[in-house]
N, C-alpha and C positions, 0 to 999 in steps of 0.2 A: 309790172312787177320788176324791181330792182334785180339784173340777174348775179348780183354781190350775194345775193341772202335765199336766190333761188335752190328748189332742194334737190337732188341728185335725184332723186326720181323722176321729176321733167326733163335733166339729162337723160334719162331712160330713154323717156317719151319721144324725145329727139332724135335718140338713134334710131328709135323703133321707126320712125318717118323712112328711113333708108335703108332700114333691114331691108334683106329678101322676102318676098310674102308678103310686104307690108303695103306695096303700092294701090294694091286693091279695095286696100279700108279708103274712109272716108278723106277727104282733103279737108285741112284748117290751114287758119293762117295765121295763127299761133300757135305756141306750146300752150296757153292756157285755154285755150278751145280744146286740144287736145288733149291734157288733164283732166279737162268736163267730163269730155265723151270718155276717155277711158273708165274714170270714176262712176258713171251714170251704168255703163254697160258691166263693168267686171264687178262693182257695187262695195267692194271694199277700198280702204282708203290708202292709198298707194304713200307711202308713210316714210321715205328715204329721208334721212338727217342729209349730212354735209352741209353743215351752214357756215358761211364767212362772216365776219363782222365787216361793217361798211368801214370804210375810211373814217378814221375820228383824228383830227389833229391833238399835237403835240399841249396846247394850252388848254384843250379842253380835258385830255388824261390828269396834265398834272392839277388843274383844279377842282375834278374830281377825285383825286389821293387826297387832295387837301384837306377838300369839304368830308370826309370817309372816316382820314383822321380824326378830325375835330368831334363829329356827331356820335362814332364808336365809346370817346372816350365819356363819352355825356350816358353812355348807357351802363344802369347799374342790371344786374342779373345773373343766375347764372347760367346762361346758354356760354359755350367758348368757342371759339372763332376754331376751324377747323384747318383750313389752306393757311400756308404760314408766309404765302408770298404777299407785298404789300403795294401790288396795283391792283387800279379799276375794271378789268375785263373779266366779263361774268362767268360762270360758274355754276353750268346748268344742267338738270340732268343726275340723280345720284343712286351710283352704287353701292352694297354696304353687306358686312359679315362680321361674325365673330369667330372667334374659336371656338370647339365643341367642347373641348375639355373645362378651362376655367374661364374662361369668358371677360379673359383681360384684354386680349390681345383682338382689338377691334380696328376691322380698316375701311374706309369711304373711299369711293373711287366718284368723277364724276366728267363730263364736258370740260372743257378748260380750253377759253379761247385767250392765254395771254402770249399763244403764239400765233395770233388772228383766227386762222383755220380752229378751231375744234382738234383738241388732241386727250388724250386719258393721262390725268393726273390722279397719284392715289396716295394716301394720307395713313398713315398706320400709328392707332396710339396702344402701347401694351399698358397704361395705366386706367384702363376702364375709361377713356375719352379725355382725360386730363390734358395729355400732350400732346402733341401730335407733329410728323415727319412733313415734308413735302417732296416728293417726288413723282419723277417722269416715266409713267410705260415707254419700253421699247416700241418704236413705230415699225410698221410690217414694211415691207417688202416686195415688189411687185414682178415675177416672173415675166409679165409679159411685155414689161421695157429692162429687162437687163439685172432685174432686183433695183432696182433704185428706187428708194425708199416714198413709199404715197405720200397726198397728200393731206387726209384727213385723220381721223380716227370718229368715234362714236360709239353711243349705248355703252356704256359701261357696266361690267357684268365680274363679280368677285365671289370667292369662295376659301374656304379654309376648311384644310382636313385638321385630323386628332394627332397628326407628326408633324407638326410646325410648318407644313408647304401654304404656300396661297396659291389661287388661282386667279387671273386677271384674262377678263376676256372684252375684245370690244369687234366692229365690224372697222376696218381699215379700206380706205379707199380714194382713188384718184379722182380729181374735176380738173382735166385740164382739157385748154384750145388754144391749141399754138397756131395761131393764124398765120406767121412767119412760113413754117411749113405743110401748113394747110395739116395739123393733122388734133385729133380730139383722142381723149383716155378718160373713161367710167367705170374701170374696174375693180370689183369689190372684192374683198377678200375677210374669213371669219379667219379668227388669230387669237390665240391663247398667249401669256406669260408667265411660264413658272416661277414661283416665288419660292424662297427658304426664311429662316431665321423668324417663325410665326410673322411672314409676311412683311418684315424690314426690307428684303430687298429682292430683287425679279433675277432671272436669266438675260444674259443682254441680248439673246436671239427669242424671237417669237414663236412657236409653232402654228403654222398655218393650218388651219381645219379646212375648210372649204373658197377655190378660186374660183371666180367666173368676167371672164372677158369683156370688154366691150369699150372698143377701140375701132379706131381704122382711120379712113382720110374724110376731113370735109367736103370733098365732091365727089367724094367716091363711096363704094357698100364702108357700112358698117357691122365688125362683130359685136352683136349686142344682144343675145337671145338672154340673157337673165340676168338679174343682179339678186344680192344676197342683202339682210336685213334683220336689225333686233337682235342680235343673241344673248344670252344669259348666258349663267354656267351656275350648276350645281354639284357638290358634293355628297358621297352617302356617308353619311357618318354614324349611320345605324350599327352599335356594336357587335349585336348577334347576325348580322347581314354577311351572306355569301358574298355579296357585293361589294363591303367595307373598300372606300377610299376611292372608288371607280366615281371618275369626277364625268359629268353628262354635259354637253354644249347644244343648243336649241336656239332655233333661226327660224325666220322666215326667209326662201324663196320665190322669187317675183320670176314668171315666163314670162318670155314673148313669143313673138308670130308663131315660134315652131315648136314643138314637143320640145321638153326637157328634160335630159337623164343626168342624174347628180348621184354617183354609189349608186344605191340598190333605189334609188325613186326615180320615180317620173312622173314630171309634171304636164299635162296636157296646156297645148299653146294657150295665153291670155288667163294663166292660174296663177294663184298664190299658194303656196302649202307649205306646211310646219315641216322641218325637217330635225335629224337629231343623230350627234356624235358623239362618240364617249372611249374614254382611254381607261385602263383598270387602275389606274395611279399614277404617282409621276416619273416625270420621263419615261411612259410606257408611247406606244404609239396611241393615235385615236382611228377609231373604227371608221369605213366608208359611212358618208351619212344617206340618214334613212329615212323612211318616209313615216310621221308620225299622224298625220291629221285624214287617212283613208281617203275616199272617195269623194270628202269635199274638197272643194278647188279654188273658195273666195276664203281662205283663212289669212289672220294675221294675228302677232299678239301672240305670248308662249311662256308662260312660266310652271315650271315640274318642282315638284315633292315626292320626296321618299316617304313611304310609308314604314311601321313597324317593322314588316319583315324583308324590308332591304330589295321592297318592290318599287319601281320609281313611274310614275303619272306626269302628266303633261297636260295643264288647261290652254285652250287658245280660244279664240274668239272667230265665228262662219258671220261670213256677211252676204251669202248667197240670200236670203230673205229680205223685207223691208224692217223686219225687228233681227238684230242683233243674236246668236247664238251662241254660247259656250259649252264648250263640251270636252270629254275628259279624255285622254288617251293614256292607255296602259301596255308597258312592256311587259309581255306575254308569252314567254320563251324568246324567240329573236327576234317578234316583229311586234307593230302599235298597233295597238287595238281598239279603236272608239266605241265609247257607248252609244248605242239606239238613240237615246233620246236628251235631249243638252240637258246642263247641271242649270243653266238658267239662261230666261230670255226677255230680253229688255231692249230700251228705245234710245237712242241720244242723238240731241238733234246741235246741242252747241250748248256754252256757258250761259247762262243767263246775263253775266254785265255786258254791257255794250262800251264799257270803258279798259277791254283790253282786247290787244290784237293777234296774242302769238295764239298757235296752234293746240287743240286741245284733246283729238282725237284718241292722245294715249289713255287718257283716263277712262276707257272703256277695256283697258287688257287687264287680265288674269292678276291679279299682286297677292299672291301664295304661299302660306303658310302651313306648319302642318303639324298635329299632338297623334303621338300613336298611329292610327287610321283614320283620323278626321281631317280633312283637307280645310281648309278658309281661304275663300278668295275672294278678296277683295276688289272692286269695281265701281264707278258713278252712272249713274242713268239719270234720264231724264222720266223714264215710267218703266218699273214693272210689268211684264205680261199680264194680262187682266187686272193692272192695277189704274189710278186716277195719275195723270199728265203733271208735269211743274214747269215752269221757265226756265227755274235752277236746277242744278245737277244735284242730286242725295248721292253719300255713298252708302253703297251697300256690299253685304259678305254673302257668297253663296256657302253652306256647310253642306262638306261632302263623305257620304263613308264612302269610303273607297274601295272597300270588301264588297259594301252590297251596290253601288251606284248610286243611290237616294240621295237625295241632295233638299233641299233648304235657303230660299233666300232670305233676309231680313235688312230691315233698315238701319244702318250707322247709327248717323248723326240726329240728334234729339232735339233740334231747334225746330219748331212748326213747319208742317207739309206746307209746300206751294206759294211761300214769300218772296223766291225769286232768287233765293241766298245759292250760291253755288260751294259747291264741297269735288275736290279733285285731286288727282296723281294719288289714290289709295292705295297702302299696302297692309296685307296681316302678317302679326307676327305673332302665334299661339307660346302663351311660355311651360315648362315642364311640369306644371300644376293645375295643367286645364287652359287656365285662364286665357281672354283669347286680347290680344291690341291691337287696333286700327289707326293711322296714323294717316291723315290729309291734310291738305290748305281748306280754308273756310276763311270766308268773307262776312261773315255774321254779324261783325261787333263792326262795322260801317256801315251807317245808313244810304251811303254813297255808292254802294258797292263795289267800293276798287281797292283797299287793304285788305291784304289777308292777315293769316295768321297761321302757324302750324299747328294743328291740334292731334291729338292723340286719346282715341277712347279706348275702356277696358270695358272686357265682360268676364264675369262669374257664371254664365250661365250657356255655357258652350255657344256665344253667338246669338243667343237669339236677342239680347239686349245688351244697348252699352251704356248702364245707368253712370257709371263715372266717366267724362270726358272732359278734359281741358287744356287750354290753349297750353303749350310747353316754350314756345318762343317767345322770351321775353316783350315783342312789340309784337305792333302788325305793321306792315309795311306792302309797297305799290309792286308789284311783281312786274310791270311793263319800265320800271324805270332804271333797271339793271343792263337791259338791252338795249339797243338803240331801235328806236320804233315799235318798241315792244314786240321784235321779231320769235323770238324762243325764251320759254321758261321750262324746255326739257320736256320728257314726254313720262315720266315714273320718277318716283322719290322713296326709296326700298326703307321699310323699316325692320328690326332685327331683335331677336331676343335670345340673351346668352343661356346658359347653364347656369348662373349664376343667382337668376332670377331678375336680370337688369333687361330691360329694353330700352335699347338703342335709337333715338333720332336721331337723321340728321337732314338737312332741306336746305333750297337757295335760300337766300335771303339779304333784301335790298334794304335793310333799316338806315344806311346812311345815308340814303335817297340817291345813290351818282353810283353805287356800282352791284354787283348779285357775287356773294362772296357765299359760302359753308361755312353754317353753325350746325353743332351739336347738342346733345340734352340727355342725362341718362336717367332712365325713370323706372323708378321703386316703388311708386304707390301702387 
């Protein structure tokens, strides 16, 4: 494996080799022998971004701008290009909010490697998607060399209150080995950016939510008992809510060898758990974070919704099992409280094309939406609990009250069980009349199955069917050809619905065959 495109969590794995406590486990003699065994034994999928792009020389950038230019301008539609800069480096990975008030002011955040590394670019249009900004999050800060600014960023995660603030959250962090003097830095850090002016422009300091270490010498101990991963961020915008404007941040933590205390949790060595931060508004402080996923310990995966009475829920995904589990977490006075028994439980073994290579894992987390007290989450599997097997991925919505716990799976997309066709990165977005929209990639309309296409379906009938669904991206196009090697096409693609009644797409997309740029699409029907 090219270690250009290697992911920070086999950095983990690496130090874990030289933690304390560690010399006991088993000997490999690699990192990817040792991602097996970790993977085989702790059973969830150890899911760190950090991705570099490989070296691409200088003629082959500019005649991919070339070829980009030319082909964009051959495409009639209305989808509009979202990123307003005009090179070839992808563009993977998307965040995305509106305003709660009128629903103009809409912003996409997403991956953005046109500075190699992976960094959060976010894009703000106040004319309902028409125009759009381009600009750079603040990169965080790393306490444990000096503050001298990391090297990554990742997962982009946004929000907007009903007082013009946004919220920008991503996870920030170092991949460095300075073999000069022998010394290595993995340290992760969760990081917030205030935003004003309905989300035109940021704080130029970050606030850090959550640090965790993991540094030291190449021949010597390494500090590396955890890294930090995934967060979102959500706002309550529920007007009758005690809670009004208390913005929540949600992560996963990765242990190693030893017990983990992070705020008020702790995670037992060789766990994963959901954890969760929240400030009452802005420039308030944020709260020590907390432990949200109870007594399970292989969780990953984390998206929350507020409910009507300004109660806020957290789904993530248990992979202590050989089938998949999701289940709901509720704040409860001050602490989370899981229900008994998951809101759904399913199978995924991989995409059905064997004509792409990047990572597809995400498409089994929580993508969350919420009307009143009914939750929608959004997810692909490959089977149903006591349902029949496919090769390709369905997406499917679990419907959740959130008063009673009952829950409800049903299937998306309406094109025939068990053809092979793959459906992935799903999100719901319920709008203020019921109605509920799911929004993925589908491969359907290729007999080859290697174009997608974004699609988007609605339901009238709270979820349980989505007779109207259709493609919103003008083409279909190769998702492996934006990246080189088709290493990443992002792990989630958030879709979003205003006050207005508009739902919001937005997705990579490589129509010009040479680069993975943001389009948008705003949908009325």
């Amino acid at each position: 494996m090219n270690l250009l495109v290697r992911t920070a969590s086999l950095c983990l794995l690496a130090a874990l080799l030289t933690a304390p406590g560690f010399a006991q486990k088993p000997h490999f003699k690699d990192l990817d022998g040792l991602a097996q065994y970790f993977q085989k034994n702790h059973k969830a999928p150890f899911d760190r971004d950090s991705v570099r792009m490989p070296p691409v020389g200088a003629a082959a950038i500019a005649k991919g701008a070339a070829r980009a230019t030319r082909l964009n301008a051959a495409v009639k539609g209305t989808n509009v290009k979202v990123n307003q800069d005009r090179n070839p480096w992808p563009k993977a990975e998307i965040g995305s909010s509106v305003d709660p008030l009128t629903g103009k002011t809409y912003v996409v955040m997403s991956n953005d490697f046109r500075e190699n590394w992976d960094h959060m670019f976010y894009h703000v249009s106040t004319n309902s998607g028409k125009l759009w900004t381009d600009d750079s999050m603040v990169g965080g800060a790393d306490p444990a060399t000096g503050f001298v600014p990391l090297t990554f960023q990742s997962d982009p995660g946004v929000a907007l209150d009903g007082l013009g603030h946004s919220y920008l959250s991503t996870i920030t962090g170092n991949s460095i080995f300075d073999f000069t003097s022998g010394y290595e830095n993995f340290d992760t850090e969760i990081e917030v950016a205030e935003g004003f002016g309905n989300g035109t422009y940021t704080l130029p300091l970050p606030t850090p939510i959550d640090d965790q270490p993991c540094n030291g010498l190449l021949s010597g101990t390494i500090t590396c008992n955890a890294q930090l991963d995934k967060p979102l961020i959500t706002v309550d915008n529920v007007a009758t809510s005690s809670n009004n404007g208390t913005v929540y941040v949600y992560y996963t933590l990765f242990c190693g060898s030893t017990a983990c205390t992070d705020g008020s949790a702790v995670a037992p060595a060789f766990s994963s758990v959901i954890l969760e931060s929240h400030s009452a508004g802005v420039g308030l402080p944020f709260s020590p974070p907390a432990l949200v996923s109870g007594k399970l310990v292989n969780t990953q995966f984390s998206s929350l919704v507020v409910d009507s009475h300004g109660t806020p829920h957290i789904f993530f995904d248990d992979f202590t099992h050989p089938q998949i589990m999701m289940y709901e977490s509720t704040l409860t006075g001050s602490s989370w409280v899981v229900t008994p028994t998951p809101v759904a439980t399913f199978s995924f073994i991989n995409l059905g094309s064997p004509n792409w290579a990047f990572r597809s894992s995400g498409t089994v987390a929580p993508g969350c939406g919420i009307h009143m007290d009914t939750a929608y989450c959004a997810f692909s599997a490959n089977q149903i609990a006591g349902g029949k097997a496919e090769g390709g991925v369905s997406v499917y919505v679990a419907v959740v009250d959130t008063l009673s716990g009952l829950s409800a799976v049903h299937r998306v997309n309406n094109d025939p069980f068990g053809t092979g066709k793959d459906h992935f990165f799903p999100w719901a977005a319920p709008k203020s009349d019921g109605s509920v929209y799911v929004g993925w990639y589908d491969d359907r309309k290729d007999p080859f199955n290697t174009l997608v296409g974004y699609w988007v379906g609605k339901s009238i009938d709270g979820g349980s069917t989505f007779a109207t669904q259709k493609q919103v991206s003008d083409v279909t196009f190769n998702p492996c050809v934006g990246f080189p090697g088709c290493g990443f096409f992002g792990d989630y693609t958030q879709l979003v619905a205003g006050p207005d009644g508009i739902v919001h797409a937005a997705w990579s997309d490589t129509r010009d065959d040479a680069s993975m740029q943001i389009y948008s699409q705003s949908i009325a029907w």
